[in-house]
C-alpha positions in Angstrom: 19.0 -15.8 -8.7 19.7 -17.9 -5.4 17.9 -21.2 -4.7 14.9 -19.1 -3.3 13.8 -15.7 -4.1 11.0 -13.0 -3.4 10.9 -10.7 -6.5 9.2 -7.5 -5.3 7.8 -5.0 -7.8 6.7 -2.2 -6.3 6.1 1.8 -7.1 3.2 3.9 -7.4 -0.6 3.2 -7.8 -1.2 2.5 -11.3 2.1 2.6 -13.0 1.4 -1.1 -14.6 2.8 -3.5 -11.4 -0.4 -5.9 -11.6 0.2 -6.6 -15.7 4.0 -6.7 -14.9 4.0 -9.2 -12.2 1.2 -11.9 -13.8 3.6 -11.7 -17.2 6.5 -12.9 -14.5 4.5 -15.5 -12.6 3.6 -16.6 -15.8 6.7 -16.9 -17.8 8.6 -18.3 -14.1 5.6 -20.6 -13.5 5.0 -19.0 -9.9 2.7 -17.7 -7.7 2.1 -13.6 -7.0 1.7 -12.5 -3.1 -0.2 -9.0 -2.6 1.6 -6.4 -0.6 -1.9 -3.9 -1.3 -3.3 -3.6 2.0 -6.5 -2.1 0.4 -6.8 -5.3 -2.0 -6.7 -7.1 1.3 -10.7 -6.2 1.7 -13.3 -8.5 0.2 -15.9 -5.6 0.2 -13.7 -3.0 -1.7 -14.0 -4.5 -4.9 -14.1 -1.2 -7.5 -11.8 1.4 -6.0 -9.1 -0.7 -4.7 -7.5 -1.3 -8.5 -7.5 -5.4 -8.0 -6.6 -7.6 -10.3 -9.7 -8.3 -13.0 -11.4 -11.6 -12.6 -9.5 -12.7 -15.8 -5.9 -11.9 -14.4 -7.0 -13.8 -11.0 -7.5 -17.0 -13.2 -4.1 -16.7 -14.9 -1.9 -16.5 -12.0 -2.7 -17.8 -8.0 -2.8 -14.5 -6.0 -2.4 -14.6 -2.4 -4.1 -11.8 0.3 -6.7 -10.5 -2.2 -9.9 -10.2 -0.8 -8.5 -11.9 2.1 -10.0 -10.3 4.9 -13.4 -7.8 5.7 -13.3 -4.5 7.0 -14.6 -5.5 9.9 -11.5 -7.1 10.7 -8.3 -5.7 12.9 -5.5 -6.3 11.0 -2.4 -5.0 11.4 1.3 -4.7 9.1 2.6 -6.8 12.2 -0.1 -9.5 11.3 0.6 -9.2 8.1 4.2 -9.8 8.4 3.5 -13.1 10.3 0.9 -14.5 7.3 2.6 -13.3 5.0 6.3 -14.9 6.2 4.5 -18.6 6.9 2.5 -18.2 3.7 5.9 -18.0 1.8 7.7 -20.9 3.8 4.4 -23.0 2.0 4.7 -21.7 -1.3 8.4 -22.2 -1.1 7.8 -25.7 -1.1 6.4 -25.6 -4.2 8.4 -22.8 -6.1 12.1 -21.7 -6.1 10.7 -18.1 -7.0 7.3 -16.5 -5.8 6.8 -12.3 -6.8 5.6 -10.0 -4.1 4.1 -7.0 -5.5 1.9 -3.8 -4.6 2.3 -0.4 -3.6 2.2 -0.1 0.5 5.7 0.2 1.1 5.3 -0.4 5.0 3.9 -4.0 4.3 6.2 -4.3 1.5 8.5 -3.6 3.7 7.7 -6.3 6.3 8.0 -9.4 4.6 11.8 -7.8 3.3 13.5 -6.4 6.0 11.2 -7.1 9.0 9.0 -4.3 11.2 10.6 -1.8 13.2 11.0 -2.3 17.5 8.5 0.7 18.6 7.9 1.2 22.2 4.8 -0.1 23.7 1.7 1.6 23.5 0.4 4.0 26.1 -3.8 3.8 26.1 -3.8 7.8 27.5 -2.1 9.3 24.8 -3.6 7.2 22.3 -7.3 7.9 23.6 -6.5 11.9 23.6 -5.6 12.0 19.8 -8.5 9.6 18.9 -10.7 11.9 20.9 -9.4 14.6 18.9 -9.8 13.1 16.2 -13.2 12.3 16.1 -14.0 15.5 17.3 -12.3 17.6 14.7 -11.3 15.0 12.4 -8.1 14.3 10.3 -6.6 18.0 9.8 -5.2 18.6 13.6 -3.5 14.9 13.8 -2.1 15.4 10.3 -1.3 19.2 11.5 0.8 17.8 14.8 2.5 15.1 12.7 3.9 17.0 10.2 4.7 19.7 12.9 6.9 17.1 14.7 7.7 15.1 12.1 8.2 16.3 8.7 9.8 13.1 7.4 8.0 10.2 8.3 4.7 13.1 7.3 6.3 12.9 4.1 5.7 9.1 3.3 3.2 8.2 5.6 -0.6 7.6 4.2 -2.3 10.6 5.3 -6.1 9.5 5.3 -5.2 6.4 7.4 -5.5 7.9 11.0 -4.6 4.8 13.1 -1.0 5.2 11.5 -1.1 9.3 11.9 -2.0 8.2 15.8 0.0 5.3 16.5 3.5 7.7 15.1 2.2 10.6 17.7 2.0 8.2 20.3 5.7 7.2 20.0 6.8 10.8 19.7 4.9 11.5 22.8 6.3 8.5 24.9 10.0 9.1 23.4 10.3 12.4 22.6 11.9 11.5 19.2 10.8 11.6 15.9 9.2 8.7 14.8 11.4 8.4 11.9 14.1 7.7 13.9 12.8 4.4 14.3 12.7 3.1 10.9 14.7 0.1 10.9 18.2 0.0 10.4 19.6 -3.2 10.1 16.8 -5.7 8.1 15.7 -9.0 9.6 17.4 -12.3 8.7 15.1 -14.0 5.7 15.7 -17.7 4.5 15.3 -16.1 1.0 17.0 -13.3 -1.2 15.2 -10.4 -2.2 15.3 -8.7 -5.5 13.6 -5.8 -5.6 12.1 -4.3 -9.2 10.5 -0.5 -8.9 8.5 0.5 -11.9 8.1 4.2 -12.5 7.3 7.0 -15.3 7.0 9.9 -16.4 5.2 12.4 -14.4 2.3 13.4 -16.6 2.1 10.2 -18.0 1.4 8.8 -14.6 -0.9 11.4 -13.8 -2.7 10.4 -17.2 -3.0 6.9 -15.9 -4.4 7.9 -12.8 -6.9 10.3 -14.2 -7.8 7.3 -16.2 -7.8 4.9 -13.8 -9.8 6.9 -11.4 -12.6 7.7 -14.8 -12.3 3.8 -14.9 -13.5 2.9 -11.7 -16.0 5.6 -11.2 -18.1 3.9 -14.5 -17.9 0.5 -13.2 -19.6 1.3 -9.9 -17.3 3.1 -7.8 -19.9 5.1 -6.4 -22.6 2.2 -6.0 -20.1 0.2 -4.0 -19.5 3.5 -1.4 -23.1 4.0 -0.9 -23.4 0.1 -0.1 -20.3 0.9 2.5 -21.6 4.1 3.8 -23.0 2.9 7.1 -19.1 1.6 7.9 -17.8 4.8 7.0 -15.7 5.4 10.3 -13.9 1.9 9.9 -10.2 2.5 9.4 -9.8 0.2 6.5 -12.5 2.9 4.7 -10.6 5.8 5.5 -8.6 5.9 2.6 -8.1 8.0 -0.9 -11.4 7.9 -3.2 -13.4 6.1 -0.3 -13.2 9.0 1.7 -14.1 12.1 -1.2 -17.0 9.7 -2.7 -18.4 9.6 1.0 -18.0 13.1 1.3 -20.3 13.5 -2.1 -22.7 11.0 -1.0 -23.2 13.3 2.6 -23.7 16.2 0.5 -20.5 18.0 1.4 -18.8 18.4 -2.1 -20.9 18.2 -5.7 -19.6 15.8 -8.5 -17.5 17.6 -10.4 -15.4 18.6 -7.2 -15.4 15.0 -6.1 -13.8 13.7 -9.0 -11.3 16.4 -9.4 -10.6 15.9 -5.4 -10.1 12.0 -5.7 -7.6 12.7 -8.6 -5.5 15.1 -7.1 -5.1 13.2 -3.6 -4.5 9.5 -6.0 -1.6 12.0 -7.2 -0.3 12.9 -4.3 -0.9 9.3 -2.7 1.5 8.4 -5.4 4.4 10.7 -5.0 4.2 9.7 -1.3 4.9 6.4 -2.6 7.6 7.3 -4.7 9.1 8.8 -1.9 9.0 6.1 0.1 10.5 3.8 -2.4 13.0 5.5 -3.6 14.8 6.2 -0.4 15.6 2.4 -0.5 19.0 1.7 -2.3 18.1 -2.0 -3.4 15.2 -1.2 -5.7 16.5 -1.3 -9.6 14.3 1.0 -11.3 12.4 0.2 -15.1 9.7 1.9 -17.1 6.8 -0.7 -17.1 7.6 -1.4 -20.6 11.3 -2.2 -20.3 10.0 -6.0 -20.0 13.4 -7.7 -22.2 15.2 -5.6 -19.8 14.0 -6.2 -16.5 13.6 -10.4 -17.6 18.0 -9.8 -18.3 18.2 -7.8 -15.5 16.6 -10.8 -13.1 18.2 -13.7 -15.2 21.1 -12.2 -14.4 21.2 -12.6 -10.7 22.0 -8.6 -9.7 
């Protein structure tokens, strides 16, 4: 490894990148930096798969419970934070790990944030009037209508994202796909990037389990806490969103649970998608520790 790197573990939600990456920062002695924009939220606590209490002590985490959902935030503020936060810890360390699953903000602290056009306040008021009006099926409709690709990796429940890509087909015309970055942003570090994966019905096993998990430590008790904030964006997201349909009386339990499982699975082959379209990422099963330790000691 060069005299400073950013090891990035990434893949889909629960495949093991949160006992991977402590192991790391604890064998290199480092620091971990979250690229989980949902861990980002202090008041999500149960169904945002964060680090236990016990992990958090191990290893210093940075952007965990960082912010509230009352707060704008944005990948492009992210990017910023995240980029002077790593200039500090640099100081310190000739290796820091950058892990989590949201390959957008992964993504930003890499190879830097696309150049979109500016916004354009009519066309985004029409498809948020839309959207509170009929709710997430007609954006999600239109985008995969005019854009099947970015449709395919993009977080579906998250309609300021689902909005924001219409917008910029609108004003261009062009997919917005076609502005995905091509040529990566100079960093004063080298990236080595680590994707964890497995089997497909073992994942889906994990997640099933994962989801039983959260569910008996309070998942629901924390929803019906957040209820009243329901419309925030940072609540519009897998689990949050079925558990607040339950609570409203829309869906009974058994459905609810089945529903939150089924959308965690596709959330995660979204993700897979995402990440494996990038070239860079060397890809291990979560156990393949001797291997992935060689594989970074070697300096690929």
């Amino acid at each position: 490894m060069s005299e400073k790197t950013l090891i990035a573990i990434v893949g889909p939600t629960a495949v093991g990148k949160t006992a991977l990456s402590i192991k790391l920062a604890e064998m290199l002695k480092t620091e971990i930096v979250s690229a989980d924009s949902r861990q980002f939220y202090k008041e999500m606590k149960i169904g945002t798969a964060k680090p236990a209490a016990e992990e958090l002590k191990k290893v210093k985490h940075h952007f965990i419970d960082s912010l509230s959902i009352l707060d704008e935030y944005s990948v492009g503020d992210y990017e910023k934070e995240a980029l002077k936060r790593l200039d500090e810890l640099f100081k310190k360390h000739d290796t820091l790990i950058l892990v989590g699953g949201s390959g957008l903000f992964v993504n930003a602290v890499c190879e830097g944030l696309d150049t979109l056009p500016s916004g354009n306040k009519e066309i985004r008021e029409h498809y948020e009037k839309l959207f509170s009006e009929e709710g997430l099926g007609p954006i999600q409709t239109e985008l995969k209508e005019k854009d099947p690709a970015y449709f395919e990796t993009v977080d579906r429940q998250n309609p300021r994202r689902l909005i924001r890509a219409l917008e910029v087909i609108s004003l261009t015309g062009k997919p917005y796909s076609d502005f995905r970055k091509k040529t990566p942003a100079k960093r004063n570090f080298s990236v080595i990037k680590i994707g964890l994966n497995l089997d497909k019905e073992v994942l889906r096993q994990r997640i099933d389990q994962r989801v039983d998990d959260m569910l008996a430590n309070g998942w629901l008790e924390e929803c019906k806490k957040l209820y009243p904030l329901r419309n925030l964006n940072a609540l519009k997201t897998v689990g949050y969103s079925e558990l607040f349909d339950f609570i409203e009386g829309k869906t009974n339990w058994e459905t609810t649970v089945k529903n939150i499982k089924t959308n965690t699975w596709h959330y995660a082959k979204r993700q897979l998608t995402w990440f494996k379209k990038d070239k860079e990422i060397r890809w291990f099963l979560p156990t393949e520790e001797a291997e992935i330790i060689k594989y970074l000691q070697s300096g690929s």
